[in-house]
C-alpha positions as CSV (number, residue, x, y, z in Angstrom):
1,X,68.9,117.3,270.6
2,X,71.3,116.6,273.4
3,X,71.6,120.6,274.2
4,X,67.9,120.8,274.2
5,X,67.4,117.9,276.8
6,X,69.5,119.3,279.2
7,X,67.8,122.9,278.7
8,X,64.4,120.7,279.2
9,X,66.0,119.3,282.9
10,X,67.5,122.7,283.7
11,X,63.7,124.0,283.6
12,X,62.0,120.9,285.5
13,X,65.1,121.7,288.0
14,X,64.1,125.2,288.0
15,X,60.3,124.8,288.4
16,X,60.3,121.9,291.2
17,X,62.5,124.5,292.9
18,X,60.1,127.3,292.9
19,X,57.3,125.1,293.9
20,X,59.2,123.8,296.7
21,X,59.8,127.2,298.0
22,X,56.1,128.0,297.3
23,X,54.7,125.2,299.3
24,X,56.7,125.9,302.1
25,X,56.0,129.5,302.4
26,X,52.5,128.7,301.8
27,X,52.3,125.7,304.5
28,X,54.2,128.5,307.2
29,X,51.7,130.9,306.8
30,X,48.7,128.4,307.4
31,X,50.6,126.7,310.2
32,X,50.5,129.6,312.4
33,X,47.0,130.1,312.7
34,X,46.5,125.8,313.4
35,X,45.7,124.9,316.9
36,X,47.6,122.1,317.6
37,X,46.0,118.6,319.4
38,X,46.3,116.8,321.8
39,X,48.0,114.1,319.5
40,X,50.6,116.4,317.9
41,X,51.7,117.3,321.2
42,X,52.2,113.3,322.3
43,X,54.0,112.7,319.2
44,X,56.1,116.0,319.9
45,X,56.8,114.3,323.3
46,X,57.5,111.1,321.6
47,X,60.1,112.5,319.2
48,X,61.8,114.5,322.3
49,X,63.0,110.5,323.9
50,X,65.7,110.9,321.2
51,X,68.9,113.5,321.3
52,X,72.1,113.4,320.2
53,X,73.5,111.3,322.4
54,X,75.8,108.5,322.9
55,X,75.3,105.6,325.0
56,X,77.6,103.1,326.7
57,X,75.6,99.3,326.2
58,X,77.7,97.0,328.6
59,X,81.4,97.0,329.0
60,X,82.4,97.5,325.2
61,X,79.5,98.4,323.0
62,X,78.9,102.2,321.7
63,X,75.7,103.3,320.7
64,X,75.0,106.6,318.8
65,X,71.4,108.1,318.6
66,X,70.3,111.3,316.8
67,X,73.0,111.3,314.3
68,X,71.4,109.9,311.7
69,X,68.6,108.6,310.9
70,X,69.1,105.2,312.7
71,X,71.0,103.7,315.5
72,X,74.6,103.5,314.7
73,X,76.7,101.0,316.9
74,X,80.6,99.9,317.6
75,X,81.6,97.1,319.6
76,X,85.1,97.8,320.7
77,X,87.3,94.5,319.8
78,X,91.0,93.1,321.0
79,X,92.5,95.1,317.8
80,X,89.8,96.4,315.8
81,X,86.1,97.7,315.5
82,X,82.8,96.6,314.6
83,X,80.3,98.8,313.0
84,X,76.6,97.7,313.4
85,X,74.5,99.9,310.9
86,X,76.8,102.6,309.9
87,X,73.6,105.3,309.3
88,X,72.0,106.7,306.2
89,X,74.2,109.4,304.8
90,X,78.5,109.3,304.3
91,X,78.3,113.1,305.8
92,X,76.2,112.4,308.8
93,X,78.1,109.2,309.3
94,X,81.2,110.9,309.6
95,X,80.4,112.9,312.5
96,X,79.4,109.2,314.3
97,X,82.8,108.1,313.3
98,X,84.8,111.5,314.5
99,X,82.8,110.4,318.0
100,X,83.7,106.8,318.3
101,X,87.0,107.6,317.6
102,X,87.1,109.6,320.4
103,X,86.6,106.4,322.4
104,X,88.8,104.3,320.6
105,X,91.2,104.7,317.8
106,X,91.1,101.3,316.9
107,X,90.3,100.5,313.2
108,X,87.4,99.6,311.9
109,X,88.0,95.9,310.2
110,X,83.9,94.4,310.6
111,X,80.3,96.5,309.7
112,X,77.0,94.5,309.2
113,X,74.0,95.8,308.2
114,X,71.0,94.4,310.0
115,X,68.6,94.8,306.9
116,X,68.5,96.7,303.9
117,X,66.7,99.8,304.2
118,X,69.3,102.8,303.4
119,X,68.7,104.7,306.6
120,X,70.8,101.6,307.7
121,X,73.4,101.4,305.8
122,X,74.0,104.0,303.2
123,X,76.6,106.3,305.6
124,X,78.8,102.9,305.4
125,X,81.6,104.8,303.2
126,X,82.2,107.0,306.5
127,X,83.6,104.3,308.1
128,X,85.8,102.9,305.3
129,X,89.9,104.0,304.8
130,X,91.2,103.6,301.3
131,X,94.0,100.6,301.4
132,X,91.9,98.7,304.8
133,X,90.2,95.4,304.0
134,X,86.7,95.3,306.0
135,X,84.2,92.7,305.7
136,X,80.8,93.7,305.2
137,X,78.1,91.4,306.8
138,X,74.5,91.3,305.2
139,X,72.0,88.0,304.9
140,X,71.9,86.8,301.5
141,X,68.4,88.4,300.1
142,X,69.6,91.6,301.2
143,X,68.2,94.3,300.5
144,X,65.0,92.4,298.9
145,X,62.0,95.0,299.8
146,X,63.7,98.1,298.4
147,X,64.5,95.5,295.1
148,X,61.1,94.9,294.5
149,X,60.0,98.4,294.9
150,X,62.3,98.9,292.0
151,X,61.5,96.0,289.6
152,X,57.9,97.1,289.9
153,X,58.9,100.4,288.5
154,X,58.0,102.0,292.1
155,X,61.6,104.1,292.9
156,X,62.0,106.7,293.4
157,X,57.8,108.0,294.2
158,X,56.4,110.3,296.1
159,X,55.0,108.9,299.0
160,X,58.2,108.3,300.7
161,X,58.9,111.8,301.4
162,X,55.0,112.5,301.8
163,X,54.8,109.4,304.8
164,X,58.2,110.8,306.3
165,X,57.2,114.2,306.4
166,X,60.2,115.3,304.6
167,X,58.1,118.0,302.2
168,X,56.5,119.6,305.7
169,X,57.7,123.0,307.2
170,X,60.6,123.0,310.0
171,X,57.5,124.0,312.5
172,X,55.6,121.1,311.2
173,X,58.3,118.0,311.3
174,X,58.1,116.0,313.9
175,X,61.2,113.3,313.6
176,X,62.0,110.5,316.4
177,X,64.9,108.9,314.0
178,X,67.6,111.5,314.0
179,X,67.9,114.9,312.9
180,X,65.4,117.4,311.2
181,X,66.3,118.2,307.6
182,X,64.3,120.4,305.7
183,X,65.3,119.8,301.9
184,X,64.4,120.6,298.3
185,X,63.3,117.8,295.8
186,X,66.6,118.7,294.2
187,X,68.9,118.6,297.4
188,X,67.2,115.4,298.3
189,X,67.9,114.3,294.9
190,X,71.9,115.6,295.4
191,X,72.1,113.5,298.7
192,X,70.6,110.1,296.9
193,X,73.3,110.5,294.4
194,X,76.1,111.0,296.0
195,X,74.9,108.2,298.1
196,X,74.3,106.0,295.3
197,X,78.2,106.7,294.0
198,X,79.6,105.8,297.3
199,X,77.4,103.0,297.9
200,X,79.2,100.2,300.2
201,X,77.7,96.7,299.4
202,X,77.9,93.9,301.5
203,X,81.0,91.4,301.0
204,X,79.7,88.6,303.1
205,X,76.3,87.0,302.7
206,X,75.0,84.4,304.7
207,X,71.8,82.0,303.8
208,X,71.8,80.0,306.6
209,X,69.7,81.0,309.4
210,X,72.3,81.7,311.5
211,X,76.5,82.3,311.5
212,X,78.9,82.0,314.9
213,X,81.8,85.0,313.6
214,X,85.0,85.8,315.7
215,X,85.9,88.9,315.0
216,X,88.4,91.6,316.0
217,X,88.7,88.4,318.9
218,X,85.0,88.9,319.3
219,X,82.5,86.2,319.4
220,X,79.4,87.1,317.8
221,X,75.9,85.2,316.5
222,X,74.0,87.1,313.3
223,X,70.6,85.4,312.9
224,X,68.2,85.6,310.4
225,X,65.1,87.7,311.8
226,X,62.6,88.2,309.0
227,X,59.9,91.3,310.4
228,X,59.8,94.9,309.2
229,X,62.1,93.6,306.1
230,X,62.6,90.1,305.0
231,X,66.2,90.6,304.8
232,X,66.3,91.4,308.8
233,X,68.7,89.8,311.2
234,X,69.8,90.5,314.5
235,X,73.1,90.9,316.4
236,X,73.7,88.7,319.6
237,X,76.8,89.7,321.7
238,X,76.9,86.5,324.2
239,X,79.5,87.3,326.4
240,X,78.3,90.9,326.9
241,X,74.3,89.6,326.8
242,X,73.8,92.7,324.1
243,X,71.5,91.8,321.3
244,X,71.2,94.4,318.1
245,X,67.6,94.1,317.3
246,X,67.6,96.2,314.2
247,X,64.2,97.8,313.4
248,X,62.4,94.3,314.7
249,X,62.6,96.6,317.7
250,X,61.7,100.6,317.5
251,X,59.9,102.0,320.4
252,X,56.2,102.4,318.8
253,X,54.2,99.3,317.6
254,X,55.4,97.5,314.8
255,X,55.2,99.2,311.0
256,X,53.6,95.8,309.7
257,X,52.3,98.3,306.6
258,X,54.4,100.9,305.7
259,X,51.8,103.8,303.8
260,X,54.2,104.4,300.9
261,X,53.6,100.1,300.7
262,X,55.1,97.0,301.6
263,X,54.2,93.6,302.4
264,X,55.2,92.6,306.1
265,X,54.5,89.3,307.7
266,X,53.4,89.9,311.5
267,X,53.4,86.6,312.3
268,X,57.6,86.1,311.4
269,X,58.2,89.4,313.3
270,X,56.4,88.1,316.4
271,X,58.6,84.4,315.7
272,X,61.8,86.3,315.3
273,X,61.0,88.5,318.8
274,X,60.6,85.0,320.4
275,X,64.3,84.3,319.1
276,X,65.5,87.2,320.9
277,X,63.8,86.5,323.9
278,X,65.4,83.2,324.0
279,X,68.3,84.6,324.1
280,X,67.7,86.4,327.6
281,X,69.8,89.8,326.7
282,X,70.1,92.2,329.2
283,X,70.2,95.0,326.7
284,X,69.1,95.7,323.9
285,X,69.6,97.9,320.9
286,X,66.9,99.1,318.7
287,X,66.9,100.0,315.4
288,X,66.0,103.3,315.9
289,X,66.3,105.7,319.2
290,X,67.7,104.5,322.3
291,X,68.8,101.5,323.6
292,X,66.6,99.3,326.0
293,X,68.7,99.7,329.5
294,X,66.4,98.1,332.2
295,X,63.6,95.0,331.4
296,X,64.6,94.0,328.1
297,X,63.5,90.8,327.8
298,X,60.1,92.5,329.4
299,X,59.9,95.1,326.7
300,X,60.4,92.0,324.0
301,X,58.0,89.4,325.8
302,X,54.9,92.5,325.1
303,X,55.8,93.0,321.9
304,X,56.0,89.6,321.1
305,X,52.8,88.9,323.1
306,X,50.8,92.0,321.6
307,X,51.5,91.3,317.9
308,X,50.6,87.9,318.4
309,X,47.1,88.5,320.1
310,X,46.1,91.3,317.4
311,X,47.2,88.0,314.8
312,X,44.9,85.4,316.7
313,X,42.1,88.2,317.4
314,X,42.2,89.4,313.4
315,X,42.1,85.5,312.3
316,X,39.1,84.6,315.0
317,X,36.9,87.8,313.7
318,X,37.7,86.7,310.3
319,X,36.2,83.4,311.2
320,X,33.0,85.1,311.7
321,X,33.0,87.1,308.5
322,X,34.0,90.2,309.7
323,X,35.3,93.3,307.2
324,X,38.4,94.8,307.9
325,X,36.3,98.1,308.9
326,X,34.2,95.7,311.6
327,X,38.3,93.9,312.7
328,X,39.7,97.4,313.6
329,X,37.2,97.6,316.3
330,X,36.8,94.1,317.3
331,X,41.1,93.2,317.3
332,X,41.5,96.5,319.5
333,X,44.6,95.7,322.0
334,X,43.5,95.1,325.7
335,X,44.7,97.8,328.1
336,X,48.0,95.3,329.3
337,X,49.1,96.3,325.8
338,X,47.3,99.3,324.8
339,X,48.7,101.0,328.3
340,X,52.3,100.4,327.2
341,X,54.3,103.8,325.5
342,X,56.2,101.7,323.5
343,X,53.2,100.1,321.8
344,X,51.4,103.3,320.8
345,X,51.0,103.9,316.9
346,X,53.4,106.1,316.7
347,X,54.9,104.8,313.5
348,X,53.3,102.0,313.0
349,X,49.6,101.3,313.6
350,X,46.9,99.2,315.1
351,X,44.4,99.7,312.2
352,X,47.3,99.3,309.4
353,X,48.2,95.9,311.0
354,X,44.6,94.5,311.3
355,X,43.8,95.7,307.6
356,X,47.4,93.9,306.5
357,X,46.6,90.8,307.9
358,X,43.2,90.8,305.9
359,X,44.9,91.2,302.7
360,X,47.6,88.9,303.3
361,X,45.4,86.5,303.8
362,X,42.7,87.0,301.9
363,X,43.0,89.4,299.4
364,X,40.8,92.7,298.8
365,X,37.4,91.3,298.7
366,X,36.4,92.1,301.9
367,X,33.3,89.8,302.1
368,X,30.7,92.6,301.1
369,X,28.9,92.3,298.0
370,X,28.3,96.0,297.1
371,X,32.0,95.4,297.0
372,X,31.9,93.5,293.8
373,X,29.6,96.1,291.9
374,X,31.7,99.5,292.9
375,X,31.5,102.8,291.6
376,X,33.9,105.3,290.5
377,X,34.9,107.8,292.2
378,X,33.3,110.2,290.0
379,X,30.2,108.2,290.0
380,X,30.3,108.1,293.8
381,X,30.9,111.8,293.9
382,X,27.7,112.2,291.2
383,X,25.7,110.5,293.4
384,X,25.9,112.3,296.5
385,X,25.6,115.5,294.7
386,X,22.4,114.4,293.2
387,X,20.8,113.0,297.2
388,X,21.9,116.0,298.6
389,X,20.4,118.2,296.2
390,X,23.3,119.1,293.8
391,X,26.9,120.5,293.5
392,X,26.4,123.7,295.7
393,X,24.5,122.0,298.4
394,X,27.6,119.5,298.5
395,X,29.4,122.1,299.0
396,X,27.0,124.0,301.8
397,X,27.2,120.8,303.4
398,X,30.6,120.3,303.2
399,X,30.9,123.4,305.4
400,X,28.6,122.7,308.0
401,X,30.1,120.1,308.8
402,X,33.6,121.4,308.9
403,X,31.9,124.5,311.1
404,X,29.9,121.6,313.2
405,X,33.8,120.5,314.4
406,X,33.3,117.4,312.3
407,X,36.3,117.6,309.9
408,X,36.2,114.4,308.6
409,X,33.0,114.7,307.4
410,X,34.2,117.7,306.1
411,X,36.7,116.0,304.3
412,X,34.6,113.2,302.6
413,X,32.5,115.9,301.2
414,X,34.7,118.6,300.1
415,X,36.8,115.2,297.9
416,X,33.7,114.7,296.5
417,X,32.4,118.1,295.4
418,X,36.8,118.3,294.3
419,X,36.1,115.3,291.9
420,X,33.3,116.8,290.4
421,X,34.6,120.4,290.2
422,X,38.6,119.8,290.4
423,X,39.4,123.2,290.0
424,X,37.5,124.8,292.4
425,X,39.5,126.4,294.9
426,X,36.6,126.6,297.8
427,X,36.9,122.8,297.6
428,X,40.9,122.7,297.8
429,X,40.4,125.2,300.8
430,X,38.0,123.2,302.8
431,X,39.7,119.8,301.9
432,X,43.3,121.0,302.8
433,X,41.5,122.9,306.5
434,X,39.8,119.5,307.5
435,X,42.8,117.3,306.7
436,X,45.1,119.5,308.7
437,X,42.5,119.2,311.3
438,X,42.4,115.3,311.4
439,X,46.7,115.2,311.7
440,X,46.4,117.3,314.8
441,X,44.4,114.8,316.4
442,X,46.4,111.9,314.7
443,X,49.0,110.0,316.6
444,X,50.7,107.8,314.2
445,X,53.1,110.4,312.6
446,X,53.2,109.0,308.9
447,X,49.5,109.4,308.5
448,X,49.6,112.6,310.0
449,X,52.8,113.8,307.5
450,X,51.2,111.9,304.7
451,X,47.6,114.6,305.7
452,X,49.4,117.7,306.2
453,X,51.8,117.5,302.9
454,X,48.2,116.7,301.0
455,X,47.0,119.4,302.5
456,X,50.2,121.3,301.3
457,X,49.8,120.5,297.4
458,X,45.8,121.8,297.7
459,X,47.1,125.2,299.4
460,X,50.4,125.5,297.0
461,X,47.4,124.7,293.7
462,X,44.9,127.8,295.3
463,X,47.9,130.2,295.3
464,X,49.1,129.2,291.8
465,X,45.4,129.7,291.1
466,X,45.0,133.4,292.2
C-alpha cells in the first residue's frame, strides 16, 4: 500500500510538471501576438522604481530592496545588529546578509518581524549562527491571518500564486517586490518546505500596544499597528527619526482586500498611519520597495487622509442605500488623492476597498431584492441563450462583441455560452482572448495576473483538447 502511494505522488508530481511546462509554452506563444496597454506599460513603469539596491536611511540604518521579496533592514548598534524583516527565503536572505556584512561585521543579536506574512520573515534562518542567542521580536497574535487561512482548511490554494502572477510567463510577470522567479508547482513546493524546516519563530511577544527595547545600546519603540495584517507593528528609531512602517506603507494604495481573501479593517490602517505621523519621522521605510527619503510625514498625512475619505464617502452613500456597484462610482477619490503615484491601485484597489467596507459592515445583501431570489449560474447562462435566440447566437454574439473592441462584453458572454457548453473550445478561445484583453488595460497588477493565468488554464485545456 505504502509503495503504491508514493508511485500515486510520483505521477501527480510527474503530471503537474508537464502541465506546467505546457501552460507556459502555450501562454509564450499567445503572448507574442498581444498588444500591450496602456496600463501594462504603467504597471511596467511602476515595477522598474525598485532594483537591487541598497540604501543608507540616516546615520546607521541599512535598507536592502530587490533581494527579496520585501524590504530587509539592519540598524547598526554599539556591538551588535538589528534585523528588521529578514525576507522570504533562507537562500535569497543570504545574499542580504553577505551585503550588510560588507558594511559591518557586527553580529546579529536582535530581528523583529513587523507582521506575519512569510515574505517577511521566512529568510530569518539567514541571519541566524549556530551557538548565538538572538531574540526574535513579534506582537503576540502573530501571524493571525495566515492562521486562519489554515484553520479554515484554506493553505495552501491556488489563488495565491494566480493573484501574484507566479504561474505567468517571464515576458508576462510584472513584480515591484523583489526579483522575478519563474517556478514549477513542484519547485515552489521545494522552496515552502525547506522554508517550513528552517522556520525561525519569534521568541519575544509583546501584547501591550507598545514596548520601549534597548538593544545592541539602541533605543527603540515597536508599536502595535493593526492594517494590511492584524498582527502589524511598526519600528520607531527616535534618535535617528527612522520609522519601519512595514506593509502599513507600500507605494500603491492600500491592499484593504487581498483577491486570494482576507479581511482588512481600513479604518485601523488609517488610525495606525496617524500613530506614525505623530511621530514626525523624517524617513521612512516601507514594507516593500524603497524607502521614503524626502516628505515623509507628507506621503503618510495622504495616505492617512485618502483612506479615511473613501471610509466616510462609502458610509455616507450607504446612508442613502447605495449598492456597492452604485459606491465604486460615487466614493471615487478626488483628484488631491487620485493625482498622487503612490495612491494608484497598483496592488491594492479603489473598487476592492469600497466593496470591503460594504461587507464588513453589512454583509452580502447588497440592498437589491432580485438579490434574494438569484439564479444559478447555469440558470443565468440558460436564460440568455434562450433571449438571444439560443446557444449559437450566444456564441455569434459573443464575437461581435469581442470584434466590436468590447472585450468585456465578450467575456460575460463567452462564460456563459462555457457554462452551458464547458467543453467547447470556441468558448475557451474567446473567453481566454477577451480576458487577456481586459489585463492589458488593467492597472492593479493582481487582477491583471489573477486574468491572464485564467486565461492560461482555458488555452493549456484547448491544447490538451486537440
Amino acid at each position: 500500500m505504502l509503495r503504491l502511494r508514493m508511485e500515486l505522488r510520483r505521477l501527480r508530481s510527474w503530471r503537474m510538471a508537464v502541465l506546467w511546462g505546457l501552460l507556459v509554452n502555450v501562454q509564450a506563444a499567445v503572448a507574442a501576438d498581444k498588444a500591450v496597454g496602456d496600463a501594462t506599460e504603467q504597471l511596467r513603469g511602476w515595477s522598474k522604481l525598485v532594483e537591487q539596491r541598497l540604501f543608507q536611511v540616516g546615520g546607521r540604518v541599512h535598507t536592502a530592496v530587490g533581494y527579496t521579496l520585501s524590504a530587509n533592514s539592519m540598524i547598526v548598534g554599539e556591538d551588535g545588529l538589528i534585523i528588521i524583516d529578514p525576507g522570504h527565503a533562507p537562500a535569497l536572505s543570504a545574499k542580504v546578509r553577505t551585503e550588510f556584512e560588507r558594511i559591518s561585521d557586527k553580529p546579529v543579536v536582535a530581528i523583529i518581524f513587523t507582521h506575519g506574512h512569510g515574505d517577511h520573515f521566512g529568510g530569518a534562518a539567514a541571519f541566524l549562527d549556530e551557538g548565538r542567542d538572538v531574540s526574535i521580536w513579534a506582537r503576540q497574535n502573530f501571524g493571525a491571518e495566515m492562521r486562519a487561512n489554515s484553520q479554515a482548511g484554506l493553505t495552501p490554494w491556488r489563488r495565491p500564486a494566480e493573484t501574484q502572477g507566479g504561474d505567468l510567463p517571464p515576458e508576462q510577470q510584472i513584480r515591484f517586490n523583489g526579483p522575478v522567479q519563474v517556478m514549477t508547482p513542484q519547485q515552489r513546493a521545494a522552496m515552502m518546505a525547506q522554508g517550513a524546516r528552517r522556520m525561525v519563530r519569534p521568541t519575544h511577544r509583546f501584547a501591550e500596544q507598545q514596548v520601549e527595547l534597548t538593544i545592541a545600546g539602541v533605543s527603540l519603540k515597536l508599536v502595535a499597528a493593526p492594517g494590511e495584517t492584524s498582527d502589524q507593528l511598526y519600528v520607531w528609531l527616535p534618535e535617528d527619526r527612522v520609522l519601519f512602517a512595514g506593509d502599513n506603507v507600500f507605494h500603491t494604495w492600500p491592499n484593504v482586500y487581498p483577491l486570494r481573501g482576507a479581511s482588512r479593517s481600513l479604518r485601523d490602517w488609517a488610525d495606525s498611519l496617524d500613530k506614525m505621523i505623530q511621530e514626525e519621522p523624517r524617513f521612512v521605510v516601507a514594507g516593500h520597495g524603497n524607502p521614503l527619503l524626502e516628505n515623509a510625514v507628507e506621503q503618510l498625512t495622504n495616505r492617512r487622509d485618502a483612506m479615511r475619505w473613501i471610509y466616510d464617502r462609502t458610509l455616507e452613500g450607504m446612508q442613502r442605500m447605495m449598492t456597492p456597484d452604485d459606491l465604486v462610482e460615487y466614493a471615487q477619490l478626488p483628484e488631491r488623492f487620485a493625482s498622487l503615484d503612490y495612491l494608484q491601485p497598483y496592488y491594492g484597489s479603489w473598487e476592492g476597498t469600497i466593496r470591503q467596507i460594504y461587507v464588513q459592515l453589512v454583509g452580502w445583501f447588497d440592498g437589491n431584492p432580485l438579490n434574494l431570489h438569484r439564479e444559478t449560474s447555469l440558470q443565468q447562462a440558460q436564460r440568455m441563450a434562450r433571449l438571444l435566440g439560443g446557444e449559437e447566437a450566444l456564441a455569434a454574439k459573443a464575437q461581435e462583441a469581442a470584434q466590436a473592441g468590447d472585450p468585456l462584453g465578450a467575456a460575460q458572454l463567452a462564460q456563459h455560452l462555457l457554462r452551458l457548453q464547458p467543453q467547447r473550445m470556441e468558448a475557451k478561445r474567446m473567453l481566454a482572448d477577451a480576458l487577456e484583453a481586459l489585463a492589458q488595460d488593467t492597472l492593479n497588477m493582481p487582477m491583471r495576473n489573477y486574468s491572464l493565468s485564467y486565461a492560461l488554464q482555458l488555452r493549456a485545456q484547448i491544447v490538451q483538447q486537440e
